[in-house]
N, C-alpha and C positions, 0 to 999 in steps of 0.2 A: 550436796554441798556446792558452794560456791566456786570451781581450783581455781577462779584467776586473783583469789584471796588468801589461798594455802599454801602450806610448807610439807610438800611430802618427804618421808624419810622412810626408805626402802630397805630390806636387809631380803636379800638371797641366799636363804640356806640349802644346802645340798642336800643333810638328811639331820631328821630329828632324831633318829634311832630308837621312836616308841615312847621318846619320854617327852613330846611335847607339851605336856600339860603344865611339866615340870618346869620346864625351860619359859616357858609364856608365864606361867604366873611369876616368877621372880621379873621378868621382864615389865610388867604389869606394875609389880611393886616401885621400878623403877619410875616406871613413866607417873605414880601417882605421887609419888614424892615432886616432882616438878611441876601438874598440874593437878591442884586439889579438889577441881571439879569433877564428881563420881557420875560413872552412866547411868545411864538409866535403859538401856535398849540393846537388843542382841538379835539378831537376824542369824539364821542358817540357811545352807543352799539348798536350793528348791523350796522355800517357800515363801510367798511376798511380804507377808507382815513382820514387825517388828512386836518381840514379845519382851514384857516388864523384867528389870533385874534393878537387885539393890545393891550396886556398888563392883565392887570388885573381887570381893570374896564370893560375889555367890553362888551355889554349888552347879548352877544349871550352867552355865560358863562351863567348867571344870570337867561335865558331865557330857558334854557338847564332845569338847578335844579329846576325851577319852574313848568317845562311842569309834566302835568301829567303819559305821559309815559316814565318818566327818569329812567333809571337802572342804568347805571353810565357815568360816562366822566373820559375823559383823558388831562391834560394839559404839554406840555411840551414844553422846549427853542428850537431850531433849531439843537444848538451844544448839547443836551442833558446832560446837565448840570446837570439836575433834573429832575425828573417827577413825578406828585400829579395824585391821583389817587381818584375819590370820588366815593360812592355807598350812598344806603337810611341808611347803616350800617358799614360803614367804610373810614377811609380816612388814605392814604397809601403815603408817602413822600419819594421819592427814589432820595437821591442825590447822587452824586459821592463826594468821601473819601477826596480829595483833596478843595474840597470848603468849608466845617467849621470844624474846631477843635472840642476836644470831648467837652469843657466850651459851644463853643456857640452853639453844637447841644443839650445841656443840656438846655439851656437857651430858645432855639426855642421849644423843648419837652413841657418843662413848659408853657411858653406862649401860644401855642395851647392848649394843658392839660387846663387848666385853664378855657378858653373858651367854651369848647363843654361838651354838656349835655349828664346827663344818660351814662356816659363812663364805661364800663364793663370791658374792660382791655387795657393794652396800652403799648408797647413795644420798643426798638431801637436795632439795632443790625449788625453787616456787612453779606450782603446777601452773597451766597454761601453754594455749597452742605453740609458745617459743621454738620447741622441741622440732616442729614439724618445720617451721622457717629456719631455721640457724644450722637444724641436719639435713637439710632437704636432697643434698646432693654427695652425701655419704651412703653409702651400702653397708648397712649393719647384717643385714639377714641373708641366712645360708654361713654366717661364719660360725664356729662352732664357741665362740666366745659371745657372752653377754653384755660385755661391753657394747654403748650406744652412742658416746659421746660422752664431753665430761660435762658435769656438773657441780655447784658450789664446792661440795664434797663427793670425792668418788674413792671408795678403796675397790683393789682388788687382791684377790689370795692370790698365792703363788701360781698354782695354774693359770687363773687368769689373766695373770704377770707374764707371765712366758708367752701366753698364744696374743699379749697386746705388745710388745717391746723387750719385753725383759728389765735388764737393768738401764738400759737408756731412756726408759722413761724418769727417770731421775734429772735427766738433762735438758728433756724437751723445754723447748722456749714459750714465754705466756703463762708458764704455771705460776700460781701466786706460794705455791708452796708444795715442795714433795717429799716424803718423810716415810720409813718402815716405818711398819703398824702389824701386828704380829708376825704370818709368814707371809704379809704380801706388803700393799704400799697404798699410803692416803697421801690422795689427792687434792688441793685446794685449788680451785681457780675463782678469783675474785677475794671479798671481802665479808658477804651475806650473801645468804640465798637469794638474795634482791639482785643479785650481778645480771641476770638474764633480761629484767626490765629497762636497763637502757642501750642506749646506742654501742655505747664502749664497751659493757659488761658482754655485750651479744658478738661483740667483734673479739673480745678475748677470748670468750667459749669458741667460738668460728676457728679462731687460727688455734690456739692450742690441738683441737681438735683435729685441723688438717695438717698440723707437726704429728700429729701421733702418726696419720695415716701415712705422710710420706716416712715416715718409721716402719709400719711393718709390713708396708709395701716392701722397703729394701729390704728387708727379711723374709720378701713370701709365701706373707700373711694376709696381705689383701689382694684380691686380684683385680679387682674393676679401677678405672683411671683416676689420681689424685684428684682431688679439685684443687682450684689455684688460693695461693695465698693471694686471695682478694676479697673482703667481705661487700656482699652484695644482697643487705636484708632483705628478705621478700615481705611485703605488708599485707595485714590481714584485709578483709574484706569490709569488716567490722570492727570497733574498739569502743567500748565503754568506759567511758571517762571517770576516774576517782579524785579527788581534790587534791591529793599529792602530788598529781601529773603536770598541776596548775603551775606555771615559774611565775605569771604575770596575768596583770589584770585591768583593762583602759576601761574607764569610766570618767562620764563627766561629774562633776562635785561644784557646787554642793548636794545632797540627796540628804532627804527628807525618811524617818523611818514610815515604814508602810507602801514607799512610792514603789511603782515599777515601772524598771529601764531596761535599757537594753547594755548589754556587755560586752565585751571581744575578750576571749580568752587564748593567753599562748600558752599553750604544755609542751612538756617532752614527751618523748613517745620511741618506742627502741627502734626502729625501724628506720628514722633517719636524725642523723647530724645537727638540722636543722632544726627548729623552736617550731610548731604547726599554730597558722593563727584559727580561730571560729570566731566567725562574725556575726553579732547582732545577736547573742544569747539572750533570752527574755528572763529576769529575775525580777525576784520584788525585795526589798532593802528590809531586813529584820532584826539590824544596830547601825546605830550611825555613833562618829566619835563625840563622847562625850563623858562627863566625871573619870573612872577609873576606865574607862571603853576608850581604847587609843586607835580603834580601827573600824571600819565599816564593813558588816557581813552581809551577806548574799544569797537569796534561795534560788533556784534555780525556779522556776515557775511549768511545773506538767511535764511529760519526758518530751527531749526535743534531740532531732537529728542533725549533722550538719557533714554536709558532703566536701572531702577536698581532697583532689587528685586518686580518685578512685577508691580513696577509704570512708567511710559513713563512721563517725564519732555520735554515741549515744551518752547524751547528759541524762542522768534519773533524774524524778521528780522531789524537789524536798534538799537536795545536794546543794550543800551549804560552801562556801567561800568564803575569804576574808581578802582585807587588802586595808594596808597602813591608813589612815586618815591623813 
């Protein structure tokens, strides 16, 4: 699957106590009342192919979680829609951005939340390399907590609670929201799982996160040095451009449907403050305004690269744009 298009949602269970079959299928039940599209495909470990299933009830799922030598399974749609991922210690929900809003991936969170036992921690958040720029300079590993940083949504259970802050994470600064949620506490930073994709949302995750740190540093909880309350993104190497990215679009007009020109594109992009321009994009014109068409749209013409200050932006080929007439 594609992660820099997904919304994972993570639950870390501690123990299923033998009745995972039980616990997944109601969780299952949950998740298809939200998306009515049924799988079709189920993968187990150690073998490469994916073999045929009809739906969600079908026994070979069931059969799968209950065998004794189960390590984990994979279920997923055809069109890749989605795909659940279960282990004896975790269950991992990766759909694509476009199939639920941030309300009813909230709503789906909860609903699974609710259901599964002994949950140690639980997260949602849009996949993509973010992670490795925005924490690059915290030390998650060797601690004996699971905590990694926050995310849209982060709960943690009580243990978890105690070895990240205790009850002062209730105060930390940056949080967009902090709230009990059974014996531990949900976390919001931001507004959707989209907060990680710009500038701002990456500088809130950045400092909430380095609020936490100097938290349980003074508790002597972390031992390696704060980092500073200073956000300094680090930018990928690479960045594939999606038409959302786009703020603005310089073309000369009039344009002829079929013709093709060349375009300058500015997008945002998390990485910095500033609007990035690409010059001299090659597209060919596939509406120009006219009766109820109040705009002129744009194909990108073949995939093209465009290099600026050390980052390569890749446009697909067929990547459509619009811009007012």
């Amino acid at each position: 699957m594609n992660i820099h298009k997904e919304i994972a949602i993570v639950f870390g269970v501690k123990n299923f106590e033998g009745k995972i079959s039980e616990y997944i299928r109601e969780c299952l039940y949950i998740f298809s009342k939200h998306i009515s599209i049924l799988p079709q495909y189920y993968q187990v470990a150690g073998k490469a192919d994916y073999r045929y299933i009809k739906g969600w009830e079908d026994p070979k799922i069931y059969r799968v979680l209950e065998s004794k030598s189960f390590s984990y399974l994979i279920i997923q749609t055809s069109g890749k829609e989605y795909q659940v991922y279960i282990s004896k210690s975790a269950l991992v929900i990766d759909v694509k951005k476009d199939i639920l809003q941030a309300q009813q991936l909230r709503e789906l969170f909860m609903g699974i939340f609710l259901l599964l036992p002994y949950l140690r921690h639980a997260n949602i958040y849009e996949r993509g390399s973010y992670r490795e720029r925005i924490f690059a300079s915290f030390t998650f590993i060797g601690r004996d907590s699971s905590f990694s940083g926050f995310r849209w949504l982060t709960y943690l259970n009580a243990e978890e609670m105690t070895l990240n802050g205790g009850e002062a994470l209730y105060h930390l600064p940056y949080l967009t929201k902090a709230e009990p949620f059974k014996d531990g506490i949900l976390i919001q930073v931001g507004e959707s799982p989209d907060v990680s994709l710009s500038y701002a949302g990456q500088k809130q995750l950045y400092l909430a996160t380095q609020a936490w740190c100097a938290l349980v540093k003074s508790q002597g909880l972390y031992e390696d040095d704060v980092p500073p309350a200073e956000f300094h993104p680090i930018p990928p190497t690479s960045c594939r451009i999606d038409p959302d990215q786009v703020q603005e679009i310089q073309l000369s007009t009039p344009l002829r449907k079929g013709q093709n020109t060349l375009i300058d594109l500015s997008i945002a992009v998390a990485w910095s403050e500033q609007k990035i321009l690409l010059h001299k994009i090659k597209a060919t014109v596939t509406a120009v305004p006219q009766g109820d068409i109040g705009y002129y749209e744009l194909m990108v013409i073949l995939p093209q690269e465009v290099s600026v200050e050390g980052v390569t932006y890749q446009l697909d080929s067929e990547t459509r744009f619009r811009v007012e007439g």
